[in-house]
FIMI-375263 format. One record per residue: residue number from 1; residue in one letter; chain; y, z, x of N, C-alpha, C, O, CB in turn. Coordinates in steps of 0.02 Angstrom, whole numbers, m for minus. Each point is the difference from the previous one (the first is absolute). Glycine has a CB too. Layout:
residues N
  num  residuo  cadena     n.Y     n.Z     n.X    ca.Y    ca.Z    ca.X     c.Y     c.Z     c.X     o.Y     o.Z     o.X    cb.Y    cb.Z    cb.X
  NUM        a       A       Y       Z       X       Y       Z       X       Y       Z       X       Y       Z       X       Y       Z       X
...
//
This chain:
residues 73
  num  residuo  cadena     n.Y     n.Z     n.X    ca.Y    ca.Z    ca.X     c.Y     c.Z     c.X     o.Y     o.Z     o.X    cb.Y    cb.Z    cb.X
    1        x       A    4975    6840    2907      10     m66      28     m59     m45     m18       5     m51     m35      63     101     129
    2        x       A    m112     m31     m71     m79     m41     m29       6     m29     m84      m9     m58     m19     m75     159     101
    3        x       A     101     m49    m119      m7     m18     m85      65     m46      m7       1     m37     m49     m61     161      m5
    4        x       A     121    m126     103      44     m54     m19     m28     m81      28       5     m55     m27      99     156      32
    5        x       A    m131     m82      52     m33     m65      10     m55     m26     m36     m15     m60       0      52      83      93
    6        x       A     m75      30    m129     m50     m42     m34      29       1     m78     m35     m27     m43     m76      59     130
    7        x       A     154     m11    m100      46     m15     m52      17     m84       1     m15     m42     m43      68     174      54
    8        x       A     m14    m141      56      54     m55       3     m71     m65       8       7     m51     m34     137     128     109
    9        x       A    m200     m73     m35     m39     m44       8     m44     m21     m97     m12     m57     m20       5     112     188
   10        x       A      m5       5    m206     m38     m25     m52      79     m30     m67      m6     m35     m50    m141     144      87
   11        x       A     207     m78     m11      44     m55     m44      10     m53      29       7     m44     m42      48     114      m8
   12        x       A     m49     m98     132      33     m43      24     m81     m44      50      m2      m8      61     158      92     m67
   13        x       A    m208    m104     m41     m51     m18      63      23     m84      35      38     m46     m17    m156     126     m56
   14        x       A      84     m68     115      51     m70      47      72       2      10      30     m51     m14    m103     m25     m32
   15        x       A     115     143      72      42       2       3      26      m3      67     m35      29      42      17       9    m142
   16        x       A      78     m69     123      22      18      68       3      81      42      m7      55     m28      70    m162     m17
   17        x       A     m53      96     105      22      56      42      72      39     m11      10      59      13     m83    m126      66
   18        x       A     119      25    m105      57      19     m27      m9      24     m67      11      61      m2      43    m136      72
   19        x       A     m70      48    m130     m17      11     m63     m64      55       2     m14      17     m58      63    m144      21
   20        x       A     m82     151      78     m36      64       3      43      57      12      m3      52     m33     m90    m112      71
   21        x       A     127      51       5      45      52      29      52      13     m60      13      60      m9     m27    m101     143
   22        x       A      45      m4    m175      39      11     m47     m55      33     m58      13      56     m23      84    m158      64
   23        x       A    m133      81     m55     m51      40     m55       0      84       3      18      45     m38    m103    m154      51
   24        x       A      62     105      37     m21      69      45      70      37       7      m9      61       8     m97    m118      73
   25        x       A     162      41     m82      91      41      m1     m18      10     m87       0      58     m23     120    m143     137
   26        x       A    m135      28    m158      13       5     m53     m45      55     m33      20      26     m52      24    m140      61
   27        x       A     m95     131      14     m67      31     m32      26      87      m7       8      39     m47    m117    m139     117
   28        x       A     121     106      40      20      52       8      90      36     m45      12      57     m18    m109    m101     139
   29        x       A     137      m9    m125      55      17     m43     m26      20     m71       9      58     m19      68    m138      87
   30        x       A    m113      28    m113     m18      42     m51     m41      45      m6     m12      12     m59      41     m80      28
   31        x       A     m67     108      77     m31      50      13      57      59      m3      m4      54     m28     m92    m124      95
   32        x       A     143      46     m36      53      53      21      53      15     m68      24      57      m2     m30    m105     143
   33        x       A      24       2    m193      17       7     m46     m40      20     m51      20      42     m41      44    m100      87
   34        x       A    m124      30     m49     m17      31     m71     m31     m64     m36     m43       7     m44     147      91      34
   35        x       A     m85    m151      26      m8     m61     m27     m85     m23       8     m16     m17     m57     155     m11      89
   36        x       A    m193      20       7     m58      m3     m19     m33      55     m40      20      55     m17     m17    m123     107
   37        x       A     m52      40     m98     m58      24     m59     m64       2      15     m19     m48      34      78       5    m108
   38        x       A    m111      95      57     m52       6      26     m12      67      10      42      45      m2     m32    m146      41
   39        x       A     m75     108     m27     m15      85      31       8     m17     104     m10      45      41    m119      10    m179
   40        x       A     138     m90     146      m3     m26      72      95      21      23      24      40      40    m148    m168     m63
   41        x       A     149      84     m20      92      m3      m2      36     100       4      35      37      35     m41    m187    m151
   42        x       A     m47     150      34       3      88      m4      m7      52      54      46      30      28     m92     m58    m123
   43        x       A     m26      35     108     m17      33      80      64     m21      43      37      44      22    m181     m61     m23
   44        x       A     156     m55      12      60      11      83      62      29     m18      36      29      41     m67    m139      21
   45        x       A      47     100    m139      78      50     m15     m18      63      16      37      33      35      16     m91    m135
   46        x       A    m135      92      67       7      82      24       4       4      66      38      39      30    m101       5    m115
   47        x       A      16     m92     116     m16      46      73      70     m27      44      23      32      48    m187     m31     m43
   48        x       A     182     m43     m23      71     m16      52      81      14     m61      51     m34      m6    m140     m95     101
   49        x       A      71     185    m124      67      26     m23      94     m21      14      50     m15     m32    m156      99      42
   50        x       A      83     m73      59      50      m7      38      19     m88       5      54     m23      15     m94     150      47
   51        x       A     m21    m162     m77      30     m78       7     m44     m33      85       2      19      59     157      20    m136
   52        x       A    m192     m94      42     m24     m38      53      36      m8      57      52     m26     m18    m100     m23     m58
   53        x       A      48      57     136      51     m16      44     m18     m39      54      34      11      50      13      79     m82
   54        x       A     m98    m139      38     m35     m30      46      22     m78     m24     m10     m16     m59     m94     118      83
   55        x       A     131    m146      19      24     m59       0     m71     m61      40     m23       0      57     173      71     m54
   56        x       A    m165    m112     m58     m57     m38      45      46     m28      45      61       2      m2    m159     m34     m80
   57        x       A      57       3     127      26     m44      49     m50     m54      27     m55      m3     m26     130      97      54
   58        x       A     m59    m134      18     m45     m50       9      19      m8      77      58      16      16     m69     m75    m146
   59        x       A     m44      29     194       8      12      66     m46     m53      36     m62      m2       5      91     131     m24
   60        x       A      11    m166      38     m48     m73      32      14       2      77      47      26      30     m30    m118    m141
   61        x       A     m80      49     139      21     m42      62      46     m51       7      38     m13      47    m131      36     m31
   62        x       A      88     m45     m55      46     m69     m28      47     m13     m32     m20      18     m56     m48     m40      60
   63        x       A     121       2     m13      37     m23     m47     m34     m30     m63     m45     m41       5     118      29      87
   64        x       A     m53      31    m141     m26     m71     m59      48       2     m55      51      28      19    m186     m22      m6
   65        x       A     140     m28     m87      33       0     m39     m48      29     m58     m42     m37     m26     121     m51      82
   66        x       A     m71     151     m72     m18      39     m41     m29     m12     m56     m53      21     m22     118      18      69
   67        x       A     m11     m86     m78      30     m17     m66     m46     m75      14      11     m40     m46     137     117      22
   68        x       A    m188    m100      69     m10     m58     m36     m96      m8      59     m25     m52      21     210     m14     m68
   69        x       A    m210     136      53     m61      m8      46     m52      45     m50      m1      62       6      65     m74     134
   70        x       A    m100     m16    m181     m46      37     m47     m35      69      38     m24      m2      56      m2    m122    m119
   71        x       A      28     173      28     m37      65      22     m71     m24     m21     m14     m25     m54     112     125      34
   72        x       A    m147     m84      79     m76      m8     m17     m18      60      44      13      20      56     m36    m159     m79
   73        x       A     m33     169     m61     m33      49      41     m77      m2      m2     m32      40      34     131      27     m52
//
């Protein structure tokens, strides 16, 4: 989960709360296919054989709109 988020933050910097969360589905899916590259991508196909199975999620006090409130970290 960590390497999809710092995946999705160094392709997407200044990206929303919505558009992080979509990065981070996208990172972990091509992890799970086969589709990234790297010795980083490599390692999570061996050690998770079986397939990533952890879904990010996101959890507020507040309501807001995802898709349009910049992620700052």
């Amino acid at each position: 989960m960590t390497y999809s988020f710092i995946q999705a933050l160094e392709f997407e910097p200044g990206t929303t709360y919505g558009r992080l969360l979509t990065a981070m589905r996208s990172a972990i899916r091509d992890a799970n296919t086969g589709v990234g590259s790297g010795p980083i991508a490599s390692l999570l196909r061996k050690v998770f054989s079986l397939g990533l199975t952890q879904e990010p999620q996101l959890s507020s006090s507040e309501m807001f709109d995802i898709y349009r409130r910049p992620f700052l970290l």
